[in-house]
LOGU-685687 format. One record per residue (C-alpha): residue number from 1; residue in one letter; x, y, z. Coordinates in nm, 3 decimals, padded with zeros to 5 digits. Example, Ala and Ser with C-alpha at 12.3 -4.5 7.8 and 13.67 -1.06 7.14 Angstrom:
LOGU-685687
 num residuo       u       v       w
   1       A  01.230 -00.450  00.780
   2       S  01.367 -00.106  00.714
//
This chain:
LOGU-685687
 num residuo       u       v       w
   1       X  00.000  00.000  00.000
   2       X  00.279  00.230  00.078
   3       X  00.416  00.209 -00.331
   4       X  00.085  00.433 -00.389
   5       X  00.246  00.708 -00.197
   6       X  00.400  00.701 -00.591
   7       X  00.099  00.836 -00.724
   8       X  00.090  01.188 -00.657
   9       X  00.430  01.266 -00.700
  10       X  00.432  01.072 -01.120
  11       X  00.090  01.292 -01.116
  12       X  00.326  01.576 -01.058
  13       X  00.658  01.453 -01.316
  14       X  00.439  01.296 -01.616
  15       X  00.206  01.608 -01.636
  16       X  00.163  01.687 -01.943
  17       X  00.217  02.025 -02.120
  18       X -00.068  01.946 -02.382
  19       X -00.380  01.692 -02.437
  20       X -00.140  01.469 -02.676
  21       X  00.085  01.432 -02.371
  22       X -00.196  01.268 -02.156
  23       X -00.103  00.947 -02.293
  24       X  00.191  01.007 -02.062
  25       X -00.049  00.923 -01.766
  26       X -00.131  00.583 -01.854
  27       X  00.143  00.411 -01.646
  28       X  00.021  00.603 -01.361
  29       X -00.308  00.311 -01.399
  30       X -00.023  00.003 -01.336
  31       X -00.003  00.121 -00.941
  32       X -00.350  00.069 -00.860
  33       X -00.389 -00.217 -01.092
  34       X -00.108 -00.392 -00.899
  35       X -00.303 -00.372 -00.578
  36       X -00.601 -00.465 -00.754
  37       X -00.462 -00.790 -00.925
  38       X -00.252 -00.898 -00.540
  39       X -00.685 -00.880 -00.401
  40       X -00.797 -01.074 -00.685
  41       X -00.512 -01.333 -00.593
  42       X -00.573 -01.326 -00.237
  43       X -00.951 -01.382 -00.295
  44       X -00.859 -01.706 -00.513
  45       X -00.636 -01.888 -00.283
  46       X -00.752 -01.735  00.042
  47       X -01.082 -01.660 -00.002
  48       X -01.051 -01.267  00.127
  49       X -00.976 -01.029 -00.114
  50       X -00.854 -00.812  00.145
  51       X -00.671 -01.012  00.379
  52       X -00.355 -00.779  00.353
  53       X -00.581 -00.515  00.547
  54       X -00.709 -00.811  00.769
  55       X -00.429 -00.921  00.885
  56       X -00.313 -00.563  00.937
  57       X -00.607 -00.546  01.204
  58       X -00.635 -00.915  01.395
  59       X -00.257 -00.923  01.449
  60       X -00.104 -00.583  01.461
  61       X -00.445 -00.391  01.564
  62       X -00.393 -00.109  01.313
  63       X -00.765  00.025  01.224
  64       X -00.880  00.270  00.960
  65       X -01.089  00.573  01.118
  66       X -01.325  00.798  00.973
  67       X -01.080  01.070  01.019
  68       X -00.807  00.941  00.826
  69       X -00.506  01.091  00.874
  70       X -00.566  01.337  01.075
  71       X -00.718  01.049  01.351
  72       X -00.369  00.905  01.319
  73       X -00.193  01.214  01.396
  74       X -00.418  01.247  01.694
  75       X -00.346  00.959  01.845
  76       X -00.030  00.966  01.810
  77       X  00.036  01.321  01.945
  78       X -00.181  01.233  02.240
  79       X -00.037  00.882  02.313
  80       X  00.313  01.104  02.277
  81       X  00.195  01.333  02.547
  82       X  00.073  01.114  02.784
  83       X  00.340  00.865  02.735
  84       X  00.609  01.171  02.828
  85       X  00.400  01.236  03.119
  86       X  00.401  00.917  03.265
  87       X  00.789  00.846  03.232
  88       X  00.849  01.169  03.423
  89       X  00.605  01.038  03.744
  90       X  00.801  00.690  03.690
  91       X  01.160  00.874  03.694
  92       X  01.214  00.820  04.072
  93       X  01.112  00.465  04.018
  94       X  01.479  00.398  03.786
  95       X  01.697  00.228  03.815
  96       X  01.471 -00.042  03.864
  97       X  01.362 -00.262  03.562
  98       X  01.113 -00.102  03.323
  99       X  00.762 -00.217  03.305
 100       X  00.552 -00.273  03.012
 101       X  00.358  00.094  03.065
 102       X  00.729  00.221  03.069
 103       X  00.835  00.055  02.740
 104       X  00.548  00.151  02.524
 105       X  00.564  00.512  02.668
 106       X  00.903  00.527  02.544
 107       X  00.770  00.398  02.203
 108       X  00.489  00.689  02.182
 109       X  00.745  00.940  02.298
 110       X  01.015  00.835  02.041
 111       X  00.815  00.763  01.751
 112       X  00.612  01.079  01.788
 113       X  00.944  01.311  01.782
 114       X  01.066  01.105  01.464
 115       X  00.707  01.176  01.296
 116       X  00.781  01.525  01.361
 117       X  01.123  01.542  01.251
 118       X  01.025  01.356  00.907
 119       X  00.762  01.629  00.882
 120       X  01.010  01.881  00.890
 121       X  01.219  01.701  00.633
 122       X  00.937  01.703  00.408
 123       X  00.945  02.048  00.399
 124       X  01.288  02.054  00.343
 125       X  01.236  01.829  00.038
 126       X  00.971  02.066 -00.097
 127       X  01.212  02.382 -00.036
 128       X  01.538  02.146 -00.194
 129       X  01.419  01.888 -00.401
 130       X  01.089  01.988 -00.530
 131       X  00.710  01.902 -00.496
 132       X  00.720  01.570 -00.589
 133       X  00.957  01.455 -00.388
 134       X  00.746  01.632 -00.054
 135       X  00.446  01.479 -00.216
 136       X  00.590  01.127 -00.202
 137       X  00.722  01.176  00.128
 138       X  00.380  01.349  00.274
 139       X  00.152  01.116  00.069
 140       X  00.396  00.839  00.243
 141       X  00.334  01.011  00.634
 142       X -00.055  00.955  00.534
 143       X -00.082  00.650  00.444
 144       X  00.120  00.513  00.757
 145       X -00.131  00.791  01.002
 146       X -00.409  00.637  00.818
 147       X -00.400  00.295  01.005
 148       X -00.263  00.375  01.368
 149       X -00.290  00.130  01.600
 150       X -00.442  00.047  01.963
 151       X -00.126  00.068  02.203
 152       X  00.169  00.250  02.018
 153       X -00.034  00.439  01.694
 154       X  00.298  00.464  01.520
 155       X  00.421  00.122  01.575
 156       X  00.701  00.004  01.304
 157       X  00.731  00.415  01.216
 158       X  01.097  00.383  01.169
 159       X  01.094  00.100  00.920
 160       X  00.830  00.264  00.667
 161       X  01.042  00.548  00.679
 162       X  01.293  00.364  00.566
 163       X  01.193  00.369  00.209
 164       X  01.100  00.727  00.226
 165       X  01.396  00.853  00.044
 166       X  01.367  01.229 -00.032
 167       X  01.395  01.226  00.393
 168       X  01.737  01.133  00.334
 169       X  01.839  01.337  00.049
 170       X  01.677  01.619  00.252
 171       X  01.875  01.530  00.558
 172       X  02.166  01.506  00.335
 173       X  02.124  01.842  00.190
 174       X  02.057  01.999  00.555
 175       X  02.378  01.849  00.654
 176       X  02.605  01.956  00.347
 177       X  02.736  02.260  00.494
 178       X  02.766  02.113  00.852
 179       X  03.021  01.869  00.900
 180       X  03.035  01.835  01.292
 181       X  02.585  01.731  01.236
 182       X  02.729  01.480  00.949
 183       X  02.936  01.374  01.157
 184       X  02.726  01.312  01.413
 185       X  02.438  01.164  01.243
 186       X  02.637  00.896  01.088
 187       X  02.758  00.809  01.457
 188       X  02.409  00.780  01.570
 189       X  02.307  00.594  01.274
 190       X  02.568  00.362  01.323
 191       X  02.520  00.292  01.679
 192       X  02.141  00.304  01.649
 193       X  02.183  00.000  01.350
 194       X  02.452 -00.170  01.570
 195       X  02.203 -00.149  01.870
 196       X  01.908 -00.273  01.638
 197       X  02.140 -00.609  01.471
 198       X  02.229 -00.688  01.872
 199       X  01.879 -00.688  01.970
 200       X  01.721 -00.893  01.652
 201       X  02.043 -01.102  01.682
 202       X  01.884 -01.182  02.072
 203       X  01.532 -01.283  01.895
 204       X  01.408 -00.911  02.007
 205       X  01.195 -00.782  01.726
 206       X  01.358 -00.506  01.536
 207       X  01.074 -00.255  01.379
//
């Protein structure tokens, strides 16, 4: 579902500068088509067309809202909030081990400031790069608000983002002129990867 964050931004490169040039648009029709053709599939050997949104809800409890979006960025700004709050009452509580309440706080808290630092690279993108690249990368932030679910709304966040690329390139033009944030970013991504192939090395899941 994510690939159709595509769609906006081709809208945006294929446009065409006269009515011959609409022709242009036709491969645009192959992105829904391929989601179309993987239901048909699913509905011949599984008997659910939509099993891929299905599964989404019995096993990872993402739903889709009436509010889209915009429920999605609710949540996950108020799960964010309350999340911070409650890991400041449990400070006096450390060192002792974490509990579960402690561990998906953290989650809310850290997954809400990278939603709101790949919002801010989206505008970058759209300042650096152009529209299509902040449409793909917006278009991309919508799709993953649009299905939030129960506990941690922006659960597996950081590895959807992962094939948002114009983030990078924007983070990569932010950081052209500044070589002590390069610098440090490539530290952090190091450690942060080194961290994440220890943990999934230990059977902890890694999303």
């Amino acid at each position: 579902m994510v690939g159709l964050a595509l769609l906006p931004a081709l809208l945006v490169l294929l446009w065409p500068r006269d009515r011959r040039g609409f022709v242009a648009l036709a491969p645009l029709i192959l992105l829904p088509a391929a989601v179309g053709a993987y239901a048909l599939y699913l509905d011949r050997h599984v008997g659910d067309a939509w099993a891929f949104l299905d599964g989404q809800s019995a096993y990872w409890q993402r739903h889709v809202h009436d509010g889209g979006p915009f429920t999605g960025l609710w949540l996950a700004v108020r799960e964010g909030y309350h999340g911070a709050s409650e890991l400041v009452q449990h400070l006096p509580r450390a060192p002792g081990a974490p509990k579960h309440n402690d561990q998906w706080s953290s989650w809310n808290v850290i997954q809400l400031l990278l939603l709101a630092a790949a919002a801010w690279l989206t505008g970058v993108a759209y300042r650096r790069l152009g529209l299509a690249y902040a449409l793909y990368s917006a278009t991309t932030l919508a799709i993953i608000l649009t299905s939030p679910a129960d506990v941690v709304p922006l659960v597996s966040l950081p590895r959807f983002l992962l094939g948002d690329f114009p983030l990078f390139l924007a983070l990569a033009a932010v950081c052209a002129a500044r070589p002590r944030l390069r610098s440090t970013l490539l530290i952090g991504f190091a450690a942060v990867g080194g961290a994440a192939a220890v943990g999934f090395a230990h059977h902890v899941w890694i999303a």
